[in-house]
C-alpha atoms as an extended CHARMM CRD file, in Angstrom:
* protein
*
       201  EXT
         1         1  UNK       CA            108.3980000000      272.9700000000       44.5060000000  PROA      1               0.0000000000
         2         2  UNK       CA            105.2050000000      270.4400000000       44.6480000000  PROA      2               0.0000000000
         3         3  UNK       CA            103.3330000000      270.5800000000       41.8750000000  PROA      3               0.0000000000
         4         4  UNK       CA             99.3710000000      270.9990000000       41.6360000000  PROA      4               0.0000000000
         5         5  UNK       CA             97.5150000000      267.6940000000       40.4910000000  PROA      5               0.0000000000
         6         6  UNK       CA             95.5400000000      269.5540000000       38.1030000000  PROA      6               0.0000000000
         7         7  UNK       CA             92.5660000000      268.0880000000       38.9840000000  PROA      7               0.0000000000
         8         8  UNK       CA             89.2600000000      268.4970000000       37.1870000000  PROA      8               0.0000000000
         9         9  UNK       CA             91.4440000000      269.4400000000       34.3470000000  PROA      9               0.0000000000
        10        10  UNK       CA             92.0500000000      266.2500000000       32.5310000000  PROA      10              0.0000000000
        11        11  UNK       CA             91.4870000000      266.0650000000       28.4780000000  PROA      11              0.0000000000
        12        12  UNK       CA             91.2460000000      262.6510000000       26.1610000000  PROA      12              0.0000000000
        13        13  UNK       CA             95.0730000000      262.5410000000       25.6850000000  PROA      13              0.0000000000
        14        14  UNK       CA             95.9660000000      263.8560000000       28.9510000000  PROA      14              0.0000000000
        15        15  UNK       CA             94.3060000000      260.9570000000       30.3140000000  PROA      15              0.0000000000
        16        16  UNK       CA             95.0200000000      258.3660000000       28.2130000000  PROA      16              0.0000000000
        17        17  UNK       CA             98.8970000000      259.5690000000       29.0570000000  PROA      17              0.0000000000
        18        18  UNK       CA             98.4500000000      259.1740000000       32.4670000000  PROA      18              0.0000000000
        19        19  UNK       CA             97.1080000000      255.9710000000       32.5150000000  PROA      19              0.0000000000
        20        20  UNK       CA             99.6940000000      254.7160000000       30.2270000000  PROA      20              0.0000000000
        21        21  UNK       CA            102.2850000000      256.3360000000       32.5910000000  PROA      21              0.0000000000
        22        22  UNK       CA            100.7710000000      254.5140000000       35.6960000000  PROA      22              0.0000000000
        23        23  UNK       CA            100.0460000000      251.2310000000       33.8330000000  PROA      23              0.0000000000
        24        24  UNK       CA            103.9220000000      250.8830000000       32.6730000000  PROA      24              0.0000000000
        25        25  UNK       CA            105.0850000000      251.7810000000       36.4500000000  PROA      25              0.0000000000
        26        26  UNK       CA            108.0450000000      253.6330000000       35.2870000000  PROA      26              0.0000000000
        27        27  UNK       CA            107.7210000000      256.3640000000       38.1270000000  PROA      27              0.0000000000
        28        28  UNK       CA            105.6450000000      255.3300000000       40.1870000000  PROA      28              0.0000000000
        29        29  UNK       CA            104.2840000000      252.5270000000       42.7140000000  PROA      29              0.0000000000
        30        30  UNK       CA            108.1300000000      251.2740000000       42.9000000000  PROA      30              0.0000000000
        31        31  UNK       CA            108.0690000000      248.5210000000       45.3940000000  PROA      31              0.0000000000
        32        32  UNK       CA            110.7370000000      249.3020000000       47.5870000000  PROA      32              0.0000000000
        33        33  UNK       CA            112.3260000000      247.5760000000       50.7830000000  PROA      33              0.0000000000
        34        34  UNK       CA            113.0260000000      249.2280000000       53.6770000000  PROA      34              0.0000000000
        35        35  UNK       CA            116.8050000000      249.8720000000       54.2620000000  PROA      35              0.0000000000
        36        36  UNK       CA            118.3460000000      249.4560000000       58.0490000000  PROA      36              0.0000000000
        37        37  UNK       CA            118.1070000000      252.5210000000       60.3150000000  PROA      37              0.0000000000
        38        38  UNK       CA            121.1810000000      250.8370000000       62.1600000000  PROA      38              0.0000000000
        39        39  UNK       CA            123.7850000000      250.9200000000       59.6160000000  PROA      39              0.0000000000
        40        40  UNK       CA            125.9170000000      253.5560000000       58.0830000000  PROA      40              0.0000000000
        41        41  UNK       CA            128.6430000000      253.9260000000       54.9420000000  PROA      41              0.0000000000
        42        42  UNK       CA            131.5760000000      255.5920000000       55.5740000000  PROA      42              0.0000000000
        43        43  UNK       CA            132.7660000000      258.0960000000       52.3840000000  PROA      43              0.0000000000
        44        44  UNK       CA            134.2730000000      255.8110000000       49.8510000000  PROA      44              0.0000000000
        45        45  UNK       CA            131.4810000000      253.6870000000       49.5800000000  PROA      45              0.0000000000
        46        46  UNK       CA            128.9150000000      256.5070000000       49.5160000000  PROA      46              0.0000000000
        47        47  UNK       CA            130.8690000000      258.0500000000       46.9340000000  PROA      47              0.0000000000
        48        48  UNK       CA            130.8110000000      254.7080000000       45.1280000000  PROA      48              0.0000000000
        49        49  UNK       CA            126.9380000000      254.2250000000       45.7060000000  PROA      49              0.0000000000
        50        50  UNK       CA            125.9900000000      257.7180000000       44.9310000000  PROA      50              0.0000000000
        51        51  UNK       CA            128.7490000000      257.7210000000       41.7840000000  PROA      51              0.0000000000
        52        52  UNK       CA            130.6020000000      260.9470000000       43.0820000000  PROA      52              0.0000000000
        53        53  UNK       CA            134.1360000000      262.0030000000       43.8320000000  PROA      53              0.0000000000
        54        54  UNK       CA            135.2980000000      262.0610000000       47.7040000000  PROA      54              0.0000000000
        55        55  UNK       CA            135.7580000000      266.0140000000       47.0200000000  PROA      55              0.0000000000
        56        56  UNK       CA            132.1220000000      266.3460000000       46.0520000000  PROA      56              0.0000000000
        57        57  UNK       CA            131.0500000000      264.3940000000       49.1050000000  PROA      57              0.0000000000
        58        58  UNK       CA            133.1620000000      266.4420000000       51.7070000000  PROA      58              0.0000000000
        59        59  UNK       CA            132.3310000000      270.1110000000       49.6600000000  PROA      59              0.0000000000
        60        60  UNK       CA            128.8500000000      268.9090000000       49.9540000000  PROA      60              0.0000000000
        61        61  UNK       CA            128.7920000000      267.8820000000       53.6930000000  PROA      61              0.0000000000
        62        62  UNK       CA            130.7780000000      271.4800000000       54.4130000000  PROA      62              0.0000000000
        63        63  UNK       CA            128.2960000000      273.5370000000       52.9750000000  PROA      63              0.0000000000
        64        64  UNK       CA            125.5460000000      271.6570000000       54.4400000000  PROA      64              0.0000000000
        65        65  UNK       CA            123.8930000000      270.3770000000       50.8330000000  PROA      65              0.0000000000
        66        66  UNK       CA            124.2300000000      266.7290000000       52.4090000000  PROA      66              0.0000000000
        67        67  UNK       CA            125.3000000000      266.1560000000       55.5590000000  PROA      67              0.0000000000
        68        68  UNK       CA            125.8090000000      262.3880000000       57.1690000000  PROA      68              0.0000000000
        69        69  UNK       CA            122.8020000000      261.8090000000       59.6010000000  PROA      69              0.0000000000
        70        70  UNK       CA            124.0490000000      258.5860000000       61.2000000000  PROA      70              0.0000000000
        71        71  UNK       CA            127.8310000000      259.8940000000       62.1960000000  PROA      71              0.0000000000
        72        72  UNK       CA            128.9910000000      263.4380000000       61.5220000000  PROA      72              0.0000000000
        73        73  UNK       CA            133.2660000000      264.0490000000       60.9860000000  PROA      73              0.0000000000
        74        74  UNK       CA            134.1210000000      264.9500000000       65.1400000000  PROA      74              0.0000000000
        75        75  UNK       CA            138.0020000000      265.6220000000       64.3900000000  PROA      75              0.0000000000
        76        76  UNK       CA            140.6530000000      264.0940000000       63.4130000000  PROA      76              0.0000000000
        77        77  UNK       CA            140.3510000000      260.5130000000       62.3720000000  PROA      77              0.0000000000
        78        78  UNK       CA            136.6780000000      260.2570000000       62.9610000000  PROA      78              0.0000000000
        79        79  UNK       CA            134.9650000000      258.8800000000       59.7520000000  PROA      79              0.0000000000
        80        80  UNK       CA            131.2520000000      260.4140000000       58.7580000000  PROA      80              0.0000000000
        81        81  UNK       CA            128.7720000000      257.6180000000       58.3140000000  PROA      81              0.0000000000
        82        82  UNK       CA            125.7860000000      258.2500000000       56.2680000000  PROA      82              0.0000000000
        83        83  UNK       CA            122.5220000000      256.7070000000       56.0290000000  PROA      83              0.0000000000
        84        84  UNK       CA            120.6850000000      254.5640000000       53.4010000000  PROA      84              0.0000000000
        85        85  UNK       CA            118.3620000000      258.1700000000       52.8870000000  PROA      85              0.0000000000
        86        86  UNK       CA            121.8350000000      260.0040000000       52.5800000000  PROA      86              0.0000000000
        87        87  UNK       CA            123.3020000000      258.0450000000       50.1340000000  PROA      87              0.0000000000
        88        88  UNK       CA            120.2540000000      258.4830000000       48.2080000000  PROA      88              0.0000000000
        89        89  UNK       CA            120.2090000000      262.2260000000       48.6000000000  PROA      89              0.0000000000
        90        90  UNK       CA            123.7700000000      262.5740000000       47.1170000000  PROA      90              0.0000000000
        91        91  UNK       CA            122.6120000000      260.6510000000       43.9260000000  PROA      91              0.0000000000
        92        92  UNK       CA            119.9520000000      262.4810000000       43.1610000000  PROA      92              0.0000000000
        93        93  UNK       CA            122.0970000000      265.3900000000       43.6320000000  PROA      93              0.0000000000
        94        94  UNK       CA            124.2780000000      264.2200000000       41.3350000000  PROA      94              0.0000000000
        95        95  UNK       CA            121.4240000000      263.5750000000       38.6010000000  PROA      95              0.0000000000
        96        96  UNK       CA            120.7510000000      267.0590000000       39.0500000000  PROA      96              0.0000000000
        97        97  UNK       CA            123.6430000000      268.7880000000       38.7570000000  PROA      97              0.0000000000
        98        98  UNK       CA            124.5230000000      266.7370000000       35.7490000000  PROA      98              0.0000000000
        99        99  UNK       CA            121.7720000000      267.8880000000       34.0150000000  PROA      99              0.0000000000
       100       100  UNK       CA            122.7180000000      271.5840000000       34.7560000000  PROA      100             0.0000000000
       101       101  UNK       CA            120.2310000000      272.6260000000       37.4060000000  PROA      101             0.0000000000
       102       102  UNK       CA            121.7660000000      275.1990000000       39.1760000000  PROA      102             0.0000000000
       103       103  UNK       CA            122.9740000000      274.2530000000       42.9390000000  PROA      103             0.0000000000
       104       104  UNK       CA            120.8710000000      276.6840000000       44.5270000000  PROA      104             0.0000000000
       105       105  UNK       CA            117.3290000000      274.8710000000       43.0020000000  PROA      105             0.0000000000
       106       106  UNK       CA            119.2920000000      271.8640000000       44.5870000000  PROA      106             0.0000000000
       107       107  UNK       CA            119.1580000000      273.0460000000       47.8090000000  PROA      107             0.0000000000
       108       108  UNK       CA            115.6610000000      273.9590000000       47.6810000000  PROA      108             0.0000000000
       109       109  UNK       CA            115.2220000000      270.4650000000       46.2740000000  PROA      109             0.0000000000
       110       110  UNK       CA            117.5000000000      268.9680000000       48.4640000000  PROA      110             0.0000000000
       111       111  UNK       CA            115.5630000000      269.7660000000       51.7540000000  PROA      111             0.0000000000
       112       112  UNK       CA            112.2880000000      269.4760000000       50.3020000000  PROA      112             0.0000000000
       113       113  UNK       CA            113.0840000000      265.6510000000       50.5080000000  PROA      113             0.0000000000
       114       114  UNK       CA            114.3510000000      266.3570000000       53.5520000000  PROA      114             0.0000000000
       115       115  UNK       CA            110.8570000000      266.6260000000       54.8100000000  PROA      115             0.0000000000
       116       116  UNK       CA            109.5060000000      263.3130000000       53.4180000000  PROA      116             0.0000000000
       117       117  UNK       CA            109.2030000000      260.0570000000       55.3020000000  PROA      117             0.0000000000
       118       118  UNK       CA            111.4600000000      257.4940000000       53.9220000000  PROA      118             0.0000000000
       119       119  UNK       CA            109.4440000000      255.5290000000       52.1530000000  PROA      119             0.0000000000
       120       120  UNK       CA            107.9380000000      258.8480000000       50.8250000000  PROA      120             0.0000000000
       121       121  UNK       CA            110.7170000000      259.1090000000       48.4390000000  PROA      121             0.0000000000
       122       122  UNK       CA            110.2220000000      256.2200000000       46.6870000000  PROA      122             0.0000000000
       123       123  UNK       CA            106.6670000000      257.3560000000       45.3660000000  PROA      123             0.0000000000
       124       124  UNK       CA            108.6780000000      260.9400000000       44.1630000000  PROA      124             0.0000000000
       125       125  UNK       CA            109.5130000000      261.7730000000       40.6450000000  PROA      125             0.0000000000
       126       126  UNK       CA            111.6870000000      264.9060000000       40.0840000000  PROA      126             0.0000000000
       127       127  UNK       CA            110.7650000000      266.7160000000       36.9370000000  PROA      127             0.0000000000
       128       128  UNK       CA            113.4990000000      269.3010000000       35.7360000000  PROA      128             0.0000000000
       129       129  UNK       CA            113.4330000000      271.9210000000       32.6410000000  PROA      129             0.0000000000
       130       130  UNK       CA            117.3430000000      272.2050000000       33.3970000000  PROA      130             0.0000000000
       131       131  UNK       CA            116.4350000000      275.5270000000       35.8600000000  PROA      131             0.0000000000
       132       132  UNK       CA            113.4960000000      274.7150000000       38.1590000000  PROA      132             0.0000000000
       133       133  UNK       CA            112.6130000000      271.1690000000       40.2500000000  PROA      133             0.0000000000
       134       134  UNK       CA            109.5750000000      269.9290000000       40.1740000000  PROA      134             0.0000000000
       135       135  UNK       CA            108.2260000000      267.2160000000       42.8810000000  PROA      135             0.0000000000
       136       136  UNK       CA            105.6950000000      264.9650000000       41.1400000000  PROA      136             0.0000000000
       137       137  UNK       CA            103.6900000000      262.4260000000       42.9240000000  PROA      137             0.0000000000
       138       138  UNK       CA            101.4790000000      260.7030000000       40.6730000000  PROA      138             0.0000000000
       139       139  UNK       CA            101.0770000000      260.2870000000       36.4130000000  PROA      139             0.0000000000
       140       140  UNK       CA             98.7150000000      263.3940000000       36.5680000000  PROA      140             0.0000000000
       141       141  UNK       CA            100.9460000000      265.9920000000       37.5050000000  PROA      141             0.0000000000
       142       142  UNK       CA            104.0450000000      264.5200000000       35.0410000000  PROA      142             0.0000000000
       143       143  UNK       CA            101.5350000000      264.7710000000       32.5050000000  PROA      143             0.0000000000
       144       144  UNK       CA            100.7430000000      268.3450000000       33.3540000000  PROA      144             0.0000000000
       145       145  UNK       CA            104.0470000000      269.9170000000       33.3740000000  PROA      145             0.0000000000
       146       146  UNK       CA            104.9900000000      268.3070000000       30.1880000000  PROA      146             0.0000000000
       147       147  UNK       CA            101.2420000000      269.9790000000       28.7280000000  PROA      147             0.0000000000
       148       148  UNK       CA            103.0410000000      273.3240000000       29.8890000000  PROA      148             0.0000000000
       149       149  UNK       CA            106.3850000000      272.3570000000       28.7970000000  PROA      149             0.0000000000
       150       150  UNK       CA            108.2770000000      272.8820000000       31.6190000000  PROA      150             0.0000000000
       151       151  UNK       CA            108.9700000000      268.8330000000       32.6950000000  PROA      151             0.0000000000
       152       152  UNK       CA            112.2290000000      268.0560000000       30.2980000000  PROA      152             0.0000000000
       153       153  UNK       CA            113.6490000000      265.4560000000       32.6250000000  PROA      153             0.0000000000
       154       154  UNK       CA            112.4020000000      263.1960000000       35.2160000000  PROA      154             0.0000000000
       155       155  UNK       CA            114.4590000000      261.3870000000       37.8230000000  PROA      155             0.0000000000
       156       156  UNK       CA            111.8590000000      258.4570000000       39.2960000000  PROA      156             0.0000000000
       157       157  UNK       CA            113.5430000000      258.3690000000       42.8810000000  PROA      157             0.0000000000
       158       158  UNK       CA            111.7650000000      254.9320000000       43.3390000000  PROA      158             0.0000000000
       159       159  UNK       CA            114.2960000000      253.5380000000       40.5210000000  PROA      159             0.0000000000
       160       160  UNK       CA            117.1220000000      255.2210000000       41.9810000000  PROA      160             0.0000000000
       161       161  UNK       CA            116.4910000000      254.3940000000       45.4070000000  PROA      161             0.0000000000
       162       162  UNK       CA            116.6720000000      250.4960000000       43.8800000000  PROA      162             0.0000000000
       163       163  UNK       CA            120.0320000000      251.2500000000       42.3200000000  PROA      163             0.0000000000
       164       164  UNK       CA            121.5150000000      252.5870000000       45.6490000000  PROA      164             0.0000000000
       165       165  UNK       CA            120.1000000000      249.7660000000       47.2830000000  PROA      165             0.0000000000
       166       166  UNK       CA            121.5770000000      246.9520000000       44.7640000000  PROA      166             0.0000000000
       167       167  UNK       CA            125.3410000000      249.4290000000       45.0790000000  PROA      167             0.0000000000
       168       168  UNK       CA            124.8440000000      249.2300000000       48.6430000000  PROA      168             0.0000000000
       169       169  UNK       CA            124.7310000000      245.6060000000       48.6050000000  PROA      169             0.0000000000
       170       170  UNK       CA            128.1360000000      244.9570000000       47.2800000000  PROA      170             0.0000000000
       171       171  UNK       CA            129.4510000000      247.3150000000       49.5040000000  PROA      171             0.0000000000
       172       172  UNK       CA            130.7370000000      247.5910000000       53.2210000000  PROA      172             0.0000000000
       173       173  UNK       CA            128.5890000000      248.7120000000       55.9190000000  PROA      173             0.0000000000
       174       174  UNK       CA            128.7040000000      249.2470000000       59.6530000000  PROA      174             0.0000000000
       175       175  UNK       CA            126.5390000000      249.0290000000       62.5780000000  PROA      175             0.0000000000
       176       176  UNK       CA            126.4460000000      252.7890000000       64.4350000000  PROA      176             0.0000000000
       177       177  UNK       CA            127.6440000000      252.7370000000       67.3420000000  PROA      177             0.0000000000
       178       178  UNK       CA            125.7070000000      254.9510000000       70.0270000000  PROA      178             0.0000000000
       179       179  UNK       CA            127.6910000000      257.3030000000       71.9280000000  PROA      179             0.0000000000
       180       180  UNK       CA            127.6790000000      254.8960000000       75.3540000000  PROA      180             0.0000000000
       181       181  UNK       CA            128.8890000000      251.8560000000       73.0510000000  PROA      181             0.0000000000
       182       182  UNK       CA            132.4350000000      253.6970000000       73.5190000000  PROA      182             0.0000000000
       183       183  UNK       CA            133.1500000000      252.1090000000       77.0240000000  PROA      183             0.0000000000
       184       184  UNK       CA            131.6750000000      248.6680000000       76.0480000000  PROA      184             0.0000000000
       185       185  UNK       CA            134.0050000000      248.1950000000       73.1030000000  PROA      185             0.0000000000
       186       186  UNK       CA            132.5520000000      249.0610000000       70.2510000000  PROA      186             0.0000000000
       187       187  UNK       CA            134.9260000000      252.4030000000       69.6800000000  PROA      187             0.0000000000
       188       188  UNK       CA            132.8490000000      255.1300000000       67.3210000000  PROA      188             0.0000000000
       189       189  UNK       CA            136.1720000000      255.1110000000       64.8910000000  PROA      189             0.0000000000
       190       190  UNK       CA            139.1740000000      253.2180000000       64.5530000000  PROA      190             0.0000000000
       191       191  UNK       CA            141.7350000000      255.9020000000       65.7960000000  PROA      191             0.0000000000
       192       192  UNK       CA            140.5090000000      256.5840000000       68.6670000000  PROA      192             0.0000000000
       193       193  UNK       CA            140.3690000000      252.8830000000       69.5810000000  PROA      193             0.0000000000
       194       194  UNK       CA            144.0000000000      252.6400000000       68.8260000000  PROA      194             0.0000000000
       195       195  UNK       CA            144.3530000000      255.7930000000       71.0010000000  PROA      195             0.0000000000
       196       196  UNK       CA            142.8450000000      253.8360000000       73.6090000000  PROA      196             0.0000000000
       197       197  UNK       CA            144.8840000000      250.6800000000       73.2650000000  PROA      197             0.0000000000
       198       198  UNK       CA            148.3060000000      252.7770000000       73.2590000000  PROA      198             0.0000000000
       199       199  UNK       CA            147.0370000000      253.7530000000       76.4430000000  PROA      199             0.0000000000
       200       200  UNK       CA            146.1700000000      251.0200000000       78.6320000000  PROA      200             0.0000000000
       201       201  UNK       CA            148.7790000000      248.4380000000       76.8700000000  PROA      201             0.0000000000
């Protein structure tokens, strides 16, 4: 999926696009924050943040296209949390798929990104002719797929890691609770605390 820079290739107008693609900073450079490694979003407000429905979300976690990293579904009751990253993930996904890419390019997109450091992502721009992905790391190599035609999209991740981010904000979090916080009263979901109050009185 990554894209050769092309180097040593560079004409008068291929240039001059690529400098005026790095000097407006639409795709890339994106200052980005860090988000918290701590805290997860349970469905609703994933769905929310990455604009999908809660049947998406659960199809996708089933079939392994995005699964929750901070809390996975363990039975009945138990909510998945996912991550900052994850929340991401499902956007772009959704980008994608509304744009007709086919769901198995997804996947190969999909866990490309998997392999990138966090704030990796943020210096990505996906480039799409509506049937392959294209990862694109710098002005150059935009520039060269839309020389070869193939680049008819682009989804800057950088900008829509900044719109998950300012979602996010308006929405409910929570810390994750590691497996031993069970016994010191932090319960990993909500039924089984009740569960566990019915119990003792």
């Amino acid at each position: 999926m990554a894209v050769s820079s092309g180097e040593g290739r560079a004409t008068p107008d291929r240039h001059m696009a690529s400098q005026r693609a790095g000097e407006q900073g639409l795709l890339f450079d994106t200052q980005v924050s860090s988000p918290p490694e701590d805290v997860g979003y349970r469905g609703p407000t994933a769905c929310a943040a990455a604009g999908i429905t809660y049947r998406q979300l659960d199809y996708w976690a089933r079939t392994a296209l995005v699964e929750p990293s901070v809390r996975a579904a363990q039975g009945s009751g138990s909510q998945r949390l996912y991550s900052f990253r994850d929340v991401l993930v499902l956007k772009v996904v959704k980008r994608l798929l509304d744009t007709g890419v086919s769901l198995q390019q997804i996947r190969v997109a999909v866990s490309c990104l998997r392999d990138r450091g966090v704030n990796d992502l943020a210096q990505i721009t996906l480039m799409s002719d509506g049937v392959s992905v294209y990862e694109c790391t710098s002005p150059d190599e935009v520039v060269d797929l839309l020389q070869g035609g193939q680049g008819v999209f682009g989804i800057a991740l950088g900008r829509v890691w900044q719109e998950v981010e300012g979602s996010l904000a308006e929405l409910p979090g929570e810390k994750a609770a590691r497996d031993d916080d069970d016994d010191a009263g932090h319960p990993q979901d909500e039924l089984a605390h009740r569960r566990r109050v019915r119990r003792t009185g």
